[in-house]
C-alpha positions as CSV (number, residue, x, y, z in Angstrom):
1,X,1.8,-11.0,10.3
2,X,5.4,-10.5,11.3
3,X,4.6,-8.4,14.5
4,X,7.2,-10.1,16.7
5,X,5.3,-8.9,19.9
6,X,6.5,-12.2,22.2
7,X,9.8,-10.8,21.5
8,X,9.2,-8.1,23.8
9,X,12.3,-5.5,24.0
10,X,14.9,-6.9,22.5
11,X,18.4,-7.8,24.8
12,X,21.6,-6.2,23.0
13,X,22.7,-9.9,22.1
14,X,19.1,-11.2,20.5
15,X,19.0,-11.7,17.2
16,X,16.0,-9.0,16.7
17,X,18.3,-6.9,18.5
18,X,21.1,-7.5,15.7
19,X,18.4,-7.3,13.3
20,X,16.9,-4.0,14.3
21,X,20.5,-2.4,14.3
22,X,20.9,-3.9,10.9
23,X,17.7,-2.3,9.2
24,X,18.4,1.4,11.3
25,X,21.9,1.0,9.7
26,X,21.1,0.3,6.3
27,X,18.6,3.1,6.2
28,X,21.2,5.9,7.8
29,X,23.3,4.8,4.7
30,X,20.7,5.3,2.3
31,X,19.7,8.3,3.6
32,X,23.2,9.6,3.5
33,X,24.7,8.7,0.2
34,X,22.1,10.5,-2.0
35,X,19.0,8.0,-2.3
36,X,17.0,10.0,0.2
37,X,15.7,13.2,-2.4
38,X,14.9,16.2,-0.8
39,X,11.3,16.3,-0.1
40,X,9.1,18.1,-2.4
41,X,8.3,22.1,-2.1
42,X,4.2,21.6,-1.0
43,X,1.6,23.1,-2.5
44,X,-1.4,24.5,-1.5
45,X,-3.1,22.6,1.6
46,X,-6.5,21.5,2.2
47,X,-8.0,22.0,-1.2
48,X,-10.4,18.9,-0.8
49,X,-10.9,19.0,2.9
50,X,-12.6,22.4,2.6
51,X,-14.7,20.9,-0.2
52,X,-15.9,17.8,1.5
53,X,-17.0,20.0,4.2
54,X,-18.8,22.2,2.4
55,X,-20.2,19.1,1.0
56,X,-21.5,17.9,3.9
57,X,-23.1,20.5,4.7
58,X,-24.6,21.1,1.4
59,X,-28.3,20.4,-0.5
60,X,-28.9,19.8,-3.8
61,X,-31.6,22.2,-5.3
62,X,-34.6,20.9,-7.2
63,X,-33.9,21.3,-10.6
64,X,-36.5,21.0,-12.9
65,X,-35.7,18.3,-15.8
66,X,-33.8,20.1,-18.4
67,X,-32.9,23.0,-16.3
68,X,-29.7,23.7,-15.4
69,X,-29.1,25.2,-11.1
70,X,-27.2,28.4,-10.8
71,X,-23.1,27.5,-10.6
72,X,-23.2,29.7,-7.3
73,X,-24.0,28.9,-3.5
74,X,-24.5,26.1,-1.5
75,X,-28.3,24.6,-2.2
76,X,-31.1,25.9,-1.2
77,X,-32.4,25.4,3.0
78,X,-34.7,22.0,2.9
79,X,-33.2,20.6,-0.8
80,X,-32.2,17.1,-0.8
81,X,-28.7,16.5,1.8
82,X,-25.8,14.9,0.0
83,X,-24.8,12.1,0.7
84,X,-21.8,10.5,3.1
85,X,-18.7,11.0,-0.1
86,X,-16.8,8.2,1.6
87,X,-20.2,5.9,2.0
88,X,-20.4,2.6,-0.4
89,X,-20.0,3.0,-3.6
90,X,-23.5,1.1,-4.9
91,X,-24.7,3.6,-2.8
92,X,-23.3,6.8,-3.9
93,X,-24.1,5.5,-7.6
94,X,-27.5,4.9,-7.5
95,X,-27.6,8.3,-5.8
96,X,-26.1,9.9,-8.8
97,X,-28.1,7.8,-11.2
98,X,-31.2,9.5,-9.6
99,X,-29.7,12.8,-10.9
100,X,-30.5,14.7,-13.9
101,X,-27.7,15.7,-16.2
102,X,-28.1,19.2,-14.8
103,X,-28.0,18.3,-11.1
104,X,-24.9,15.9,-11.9
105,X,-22.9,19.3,-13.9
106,X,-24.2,21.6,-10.8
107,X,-22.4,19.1,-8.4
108,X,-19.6,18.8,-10.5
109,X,-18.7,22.2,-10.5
110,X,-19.3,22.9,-6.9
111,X,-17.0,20.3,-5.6
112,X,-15.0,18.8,-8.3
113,X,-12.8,17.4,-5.9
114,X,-15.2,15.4,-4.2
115,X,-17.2,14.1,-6.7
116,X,-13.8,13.5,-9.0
117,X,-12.5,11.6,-6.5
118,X,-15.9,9.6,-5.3
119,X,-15.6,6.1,-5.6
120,X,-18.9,4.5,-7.1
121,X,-19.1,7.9,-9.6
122,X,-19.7,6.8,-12.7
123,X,-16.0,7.1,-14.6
124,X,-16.8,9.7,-17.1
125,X,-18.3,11.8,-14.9
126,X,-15.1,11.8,-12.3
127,X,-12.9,12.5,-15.5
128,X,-15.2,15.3,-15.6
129,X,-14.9,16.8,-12.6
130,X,-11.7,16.2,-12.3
131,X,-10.6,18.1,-15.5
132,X,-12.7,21.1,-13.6
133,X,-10.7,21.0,-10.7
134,X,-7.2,20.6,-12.9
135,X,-8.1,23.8,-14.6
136,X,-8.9,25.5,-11.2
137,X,-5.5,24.3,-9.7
138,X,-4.0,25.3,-12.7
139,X,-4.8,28.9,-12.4
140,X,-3.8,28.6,-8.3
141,X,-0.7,27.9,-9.7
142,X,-0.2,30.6,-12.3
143,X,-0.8,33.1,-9.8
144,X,1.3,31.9,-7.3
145,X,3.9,32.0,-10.1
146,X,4.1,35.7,-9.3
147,X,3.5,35.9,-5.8
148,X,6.1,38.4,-4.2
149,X,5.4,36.7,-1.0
150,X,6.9,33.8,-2.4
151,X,10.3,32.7,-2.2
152,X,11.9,31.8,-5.5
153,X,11.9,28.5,-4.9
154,X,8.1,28.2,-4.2
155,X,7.7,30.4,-7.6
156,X,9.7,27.4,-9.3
157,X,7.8,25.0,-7.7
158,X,4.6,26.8,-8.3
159,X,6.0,26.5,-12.2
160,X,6.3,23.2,-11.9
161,X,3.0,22.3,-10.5
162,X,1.0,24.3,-13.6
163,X,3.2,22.9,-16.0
164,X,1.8,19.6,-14.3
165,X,-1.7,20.1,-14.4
166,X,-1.4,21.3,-17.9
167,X,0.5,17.8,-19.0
168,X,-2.7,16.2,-17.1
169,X,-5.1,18.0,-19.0
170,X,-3.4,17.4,-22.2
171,X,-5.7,15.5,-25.2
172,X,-8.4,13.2,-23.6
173,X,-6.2,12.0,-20.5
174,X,-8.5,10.3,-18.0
175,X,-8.0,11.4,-14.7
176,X,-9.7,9.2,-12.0
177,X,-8.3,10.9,-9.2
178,X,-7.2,14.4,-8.3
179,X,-5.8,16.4,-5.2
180,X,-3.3,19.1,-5.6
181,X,-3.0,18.9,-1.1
182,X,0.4,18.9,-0.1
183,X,2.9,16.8,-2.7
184,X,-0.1,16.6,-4.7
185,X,-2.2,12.7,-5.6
186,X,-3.4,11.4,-9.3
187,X,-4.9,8.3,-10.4
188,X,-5.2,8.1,-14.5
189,X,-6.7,5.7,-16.6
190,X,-5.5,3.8,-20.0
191,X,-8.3,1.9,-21.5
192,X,-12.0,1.7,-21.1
193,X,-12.4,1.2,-17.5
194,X,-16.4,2.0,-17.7
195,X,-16.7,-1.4,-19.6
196,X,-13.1,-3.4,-18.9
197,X,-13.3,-7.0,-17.9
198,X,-10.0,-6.7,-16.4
199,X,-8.5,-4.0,-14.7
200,X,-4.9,-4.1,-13.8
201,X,-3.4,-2.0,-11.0
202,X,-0.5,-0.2,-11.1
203,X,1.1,0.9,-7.2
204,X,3.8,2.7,-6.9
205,X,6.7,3.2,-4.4
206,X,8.6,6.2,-2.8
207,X,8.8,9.3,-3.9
208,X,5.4,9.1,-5.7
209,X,3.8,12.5,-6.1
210,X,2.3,14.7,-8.3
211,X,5.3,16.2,-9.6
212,X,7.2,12.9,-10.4
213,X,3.7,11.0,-11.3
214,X,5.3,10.8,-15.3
215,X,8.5,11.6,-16.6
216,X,10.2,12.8,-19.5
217,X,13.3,11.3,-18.8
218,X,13.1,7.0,-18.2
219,X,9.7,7.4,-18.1
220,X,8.9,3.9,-17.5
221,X,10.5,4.3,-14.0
222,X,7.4,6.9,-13.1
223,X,3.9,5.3,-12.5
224,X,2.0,7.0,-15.6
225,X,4.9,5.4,-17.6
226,X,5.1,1.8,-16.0
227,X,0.9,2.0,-16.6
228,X,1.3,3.2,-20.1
229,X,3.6,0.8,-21.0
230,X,1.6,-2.3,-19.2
231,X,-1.5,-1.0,-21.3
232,X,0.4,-1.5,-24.8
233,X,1.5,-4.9,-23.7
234,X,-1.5,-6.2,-22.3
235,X,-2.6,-5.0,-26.0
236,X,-0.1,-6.3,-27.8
237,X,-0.8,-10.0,-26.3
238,X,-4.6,-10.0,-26.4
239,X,-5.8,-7.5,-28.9
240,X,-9.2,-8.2,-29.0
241,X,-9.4,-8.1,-25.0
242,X,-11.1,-5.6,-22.9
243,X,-8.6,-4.5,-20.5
244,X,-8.2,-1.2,-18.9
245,X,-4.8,-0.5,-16.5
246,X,-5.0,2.2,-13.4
247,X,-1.9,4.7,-12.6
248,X,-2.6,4.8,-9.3
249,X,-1.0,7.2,-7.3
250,X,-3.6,8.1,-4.8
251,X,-1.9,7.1,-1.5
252,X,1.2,9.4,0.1
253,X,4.2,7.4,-0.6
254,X,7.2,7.7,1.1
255,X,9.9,10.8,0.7
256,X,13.0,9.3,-0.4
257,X,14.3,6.0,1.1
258,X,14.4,7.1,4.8
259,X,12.5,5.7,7.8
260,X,8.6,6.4,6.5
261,X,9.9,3.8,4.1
262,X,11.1,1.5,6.5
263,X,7.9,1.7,8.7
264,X,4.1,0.8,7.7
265,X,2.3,3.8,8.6
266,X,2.1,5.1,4.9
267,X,1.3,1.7,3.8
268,X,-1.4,1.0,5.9
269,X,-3.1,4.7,5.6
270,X,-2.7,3.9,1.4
271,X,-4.0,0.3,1.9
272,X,-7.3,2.1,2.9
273,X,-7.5,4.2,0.0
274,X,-6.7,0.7,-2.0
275,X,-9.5,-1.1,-0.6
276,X,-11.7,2.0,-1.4
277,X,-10.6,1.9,-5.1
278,X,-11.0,-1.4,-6.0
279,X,-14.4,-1.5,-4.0
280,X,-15.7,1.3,-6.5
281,X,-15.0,-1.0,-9.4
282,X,-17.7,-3.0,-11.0
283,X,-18.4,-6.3,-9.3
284,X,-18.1,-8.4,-12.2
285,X,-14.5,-6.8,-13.0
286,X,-11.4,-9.3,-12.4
287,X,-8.6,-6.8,-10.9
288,X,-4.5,-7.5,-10.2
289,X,-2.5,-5.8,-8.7
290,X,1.1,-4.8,-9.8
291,X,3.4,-3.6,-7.1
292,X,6.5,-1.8,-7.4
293,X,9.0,-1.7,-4.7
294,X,7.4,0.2,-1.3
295,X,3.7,0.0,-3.4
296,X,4.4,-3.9,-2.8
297,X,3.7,-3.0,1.2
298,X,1.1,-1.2,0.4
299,X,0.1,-4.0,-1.3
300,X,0.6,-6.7,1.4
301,X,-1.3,-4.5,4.2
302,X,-4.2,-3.8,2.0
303,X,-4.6,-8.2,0.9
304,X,-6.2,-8.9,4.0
305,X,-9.4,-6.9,3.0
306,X,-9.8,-6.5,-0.5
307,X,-12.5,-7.8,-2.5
308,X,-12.7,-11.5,-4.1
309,X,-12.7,-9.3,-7.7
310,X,-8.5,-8.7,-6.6
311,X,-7.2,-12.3,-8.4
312,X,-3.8,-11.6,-8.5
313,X,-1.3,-9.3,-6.8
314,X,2.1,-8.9,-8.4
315,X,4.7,-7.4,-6.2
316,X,8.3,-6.3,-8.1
317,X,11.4,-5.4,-6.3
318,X,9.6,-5.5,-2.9
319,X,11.6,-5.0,0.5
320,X,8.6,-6.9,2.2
321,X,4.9,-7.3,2.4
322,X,5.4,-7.3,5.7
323,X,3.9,-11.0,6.0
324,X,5.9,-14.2,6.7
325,X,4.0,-16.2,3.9
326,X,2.0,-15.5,1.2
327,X,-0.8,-17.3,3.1
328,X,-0.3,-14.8,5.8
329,X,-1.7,-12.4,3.4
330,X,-5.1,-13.5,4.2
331,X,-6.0,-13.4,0.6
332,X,-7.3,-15.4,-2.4
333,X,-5.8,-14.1,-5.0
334,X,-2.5,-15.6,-6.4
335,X,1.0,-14.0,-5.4
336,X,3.4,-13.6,-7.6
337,X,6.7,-11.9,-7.0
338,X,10.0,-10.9,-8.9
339,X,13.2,-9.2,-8.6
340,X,16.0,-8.2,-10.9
341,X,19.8,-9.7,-9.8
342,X,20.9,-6.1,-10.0
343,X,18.4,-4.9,-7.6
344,X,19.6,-3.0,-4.8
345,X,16.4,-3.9,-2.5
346,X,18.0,-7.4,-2.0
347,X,20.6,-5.7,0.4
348,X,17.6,-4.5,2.7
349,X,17.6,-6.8,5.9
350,X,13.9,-8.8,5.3
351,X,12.7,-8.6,8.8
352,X,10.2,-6.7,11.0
353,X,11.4,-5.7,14.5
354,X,9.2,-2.9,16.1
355,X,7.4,-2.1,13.2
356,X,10.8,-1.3,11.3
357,X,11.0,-3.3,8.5
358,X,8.6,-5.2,6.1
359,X,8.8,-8.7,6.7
360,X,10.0,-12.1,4.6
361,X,11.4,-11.6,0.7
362,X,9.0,-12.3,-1.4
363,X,11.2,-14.5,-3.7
364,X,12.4,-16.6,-1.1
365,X,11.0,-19.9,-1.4
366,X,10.0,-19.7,2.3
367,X,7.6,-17.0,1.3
368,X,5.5,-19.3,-0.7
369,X,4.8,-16.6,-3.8
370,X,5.5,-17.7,-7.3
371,X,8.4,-16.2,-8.9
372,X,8.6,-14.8,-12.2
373,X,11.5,-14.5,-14.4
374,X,12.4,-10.5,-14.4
375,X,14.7,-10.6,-17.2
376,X,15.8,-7.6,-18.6
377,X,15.0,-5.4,-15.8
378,X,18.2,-4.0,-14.9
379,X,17.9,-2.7,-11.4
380,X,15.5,-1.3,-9.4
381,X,13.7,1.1,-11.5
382,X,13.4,-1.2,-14.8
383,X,10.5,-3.8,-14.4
384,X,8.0,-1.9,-16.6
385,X,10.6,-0.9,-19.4
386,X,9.4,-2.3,-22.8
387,X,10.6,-5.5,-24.0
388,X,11.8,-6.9,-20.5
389,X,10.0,-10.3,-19.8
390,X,9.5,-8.9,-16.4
391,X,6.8,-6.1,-17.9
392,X,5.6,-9.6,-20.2
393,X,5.2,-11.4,-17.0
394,X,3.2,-8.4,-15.8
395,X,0.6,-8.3,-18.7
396,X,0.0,-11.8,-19.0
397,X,-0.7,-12.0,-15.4
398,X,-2.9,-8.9,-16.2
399,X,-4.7,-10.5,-18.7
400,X,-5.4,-13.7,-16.9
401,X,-2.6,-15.8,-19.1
402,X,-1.2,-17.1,-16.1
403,X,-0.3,-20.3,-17.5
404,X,2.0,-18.8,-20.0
405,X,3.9,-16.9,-17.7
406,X,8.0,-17.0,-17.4
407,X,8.8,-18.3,-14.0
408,X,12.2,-17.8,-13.0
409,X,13.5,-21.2,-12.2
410,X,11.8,-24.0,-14.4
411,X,7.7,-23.9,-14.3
412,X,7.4,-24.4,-10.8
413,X,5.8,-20.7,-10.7
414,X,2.9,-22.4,-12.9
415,X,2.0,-25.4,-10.9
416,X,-1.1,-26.1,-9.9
417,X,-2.9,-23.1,-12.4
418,X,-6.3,-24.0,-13.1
């Protein structure tokens, strides 16, 4: 890992010295010429923390088979305790198997947050809940459209929010993750993930949030788009396959391109809740990742860790992965990277100094990743736009068709494929 600790503090003439004025440079001129947004107006806080402690402190009534518990209160004193919501995920599954279908709704409706976002639930049952808790948040939302005690910007935001939720509750969306706290997190699924053989990954970058989580405008530049369009791809090349592709915004991404997005605090608190996903998918499941831009650190921290089921991790337009070499990455699945020619993140200095910065370019042939062709892409934003070889490169690498992928100089990004 690039931590540059010998370094110690930098003199004015070191190189890290030049290199750390570089980064805070670059990042003051982003954050000054319009590619910092405005954070987001937040909404309500602490939705699911009040849940999971009331879960924790809750029983589950005896139900009788066939019977379904009263909606209302807490359990009764010396009913069965619930069990740790962030405990492993065979565990928390075999404790919901031993449920009855009426002990499963009562839970459901009590704390839709928790169980909707409980890895090891089984799927159908977290779309479940979390169409329960949309519906609740919902209604938050339509009330505080009217709030005098509001200012006029909260009622817009407010209105923005419940138009949201009713998007997300739209048709038979599935929802695998749900938490209207602060900017709001969403994970939604595209496929059949209960029975998938592959599961692709889709992490996004800054400015990732509930409000911005799909868009009607280039909505292939949004995470529910870039998912949605990997889904019809990976279809379109193997149409008899059993794949199922993950929007995953569940981790708070960075505001704007300022200095959360030049540090690794988001990246490593998100590379947690990474580690937790992918843990809560079946065992026998092959999973890639596919990385976009600051997702691609998230990406990096969370490779150490993750499961032998991970086989590939993609990483698009990254600024780092804040590793010197793919074998830093501690990881056995294959890395690939890619980046457009018109891609703006080539101008951000590729070096870690005091925790600023992410580390080597991933398309450097020092890094040791193999490059795809991302042809098409125009720009940042562009990777998952239909018809680009870049979102190709993507599905066949989601598919496990690695061998027919487009490398971007001669084949050398297929040598040595089994």
């Amino acid at each position: 890992m690039t931590s540059f600790s010998e370094l110690g503090s930098p003199s004015p003439g070191s190189t890290a010295w030049r290199a750390l004025l570089a980064l805070a440079v670059v990042f003051v001129l982003l954050a000054t010429t319009g590619w910092t947004a405005m954070r987001q107006q937040r909404g309500p806080a602490g939705s699911l923390a009040v849940e999971l402690a009331a879960w924790r402190k809750g029983h589950l009534p005896a139900v009788a088979r066939g019977h379904r518990p009263a909606v209302a209160g807490g359990g009764v004193p010396g009913g069965r305790a619930l069990p740790d919501p962030s405990g492993p995920p065979r565990r928390l599954a075999r404790f919901l198997d031993s449920l009855t279908a009426a002990q499963r709704e009562h839970l459901a409706r009590r704390y839709p947050l928790v169980l909707g976002n409980m890895n090891g639930a089984p799927v159908e049952l977290r779309y479940h809940a979390n169409r329960i808790a949309l519906v609740r948040a919902r209604n938050i939302e339509r009330k505080r459209m009217h709030d005098s005690a509001l200012t006029p910007l909260g009622r817009q935001n407010a209105g923005r929010r419940m138009e949201r939720y009713e998007e997300l509750l739209s048709g038979h969306r599935q929802i695998l993750a749900f938490d209207p706290t602060g900017s709001g997190r969403a994970a939604e699924v595209f496929g059949d993930l209960e029975h998938a053989g592959r599961v692709s990954v889709v992490v996004p970058g800054v400015d990732t949030n509930i409000l911005s989580f799909q868009k009607d405008r280039r909505g292939y530049t949004a995470v529910d788009g870039m998912a949605r369009a990997l889904h019809d791809a990976e279809r379109a090349l193997d149409p008899n396959g059993n794949n199922a592709v993950i929007a995953w915004a569940d981790y708070t991404s960075p505001s704007g391109v300022g200095m959360d997005a030049a540090t690794g605090k988001l990246a490593a608190e998100g590379a947690l809740r990474l580690r937790a996903l992918v843990n809560g998918l079946p065992a026998l499941t092959r999973v890639s990742l596919m990385c976009h831009s600051y997702g691609s650190v998230v990406c990096g921290v969370a490779a150490r860790d993750l499961a032998p089921k991970v086989t590939d991790i993609a990483v698009a337009g990254s600024p780092g992965m804040r590793a010197d070499h793919a074998s830093d990455l501690g990881t056995s699945a294959r890395v690939w990277a890619m980046r457009d020619s018109g891609d703006w993140i080539q101008d951000i200095p590729h070096v870690e100094v005091g925790g600023l910065g992410h580390g080597a370019d991933p398309v450097s042939s020092d890094f040791g990743a193999r490059v795809l062709s991302a042809d098409g892409a125009q720009g940042h934003a562009g990777y998952f736009e239909p018809g680009t070889t870049s979102l190709e490169n993507f599905a066949r690498v989601g598919i496990g068709s690695v061998q027919s992928v487009r490398c971007a100089d001669d084949d050398t990004c297929r040598s040595g494929l089994s």
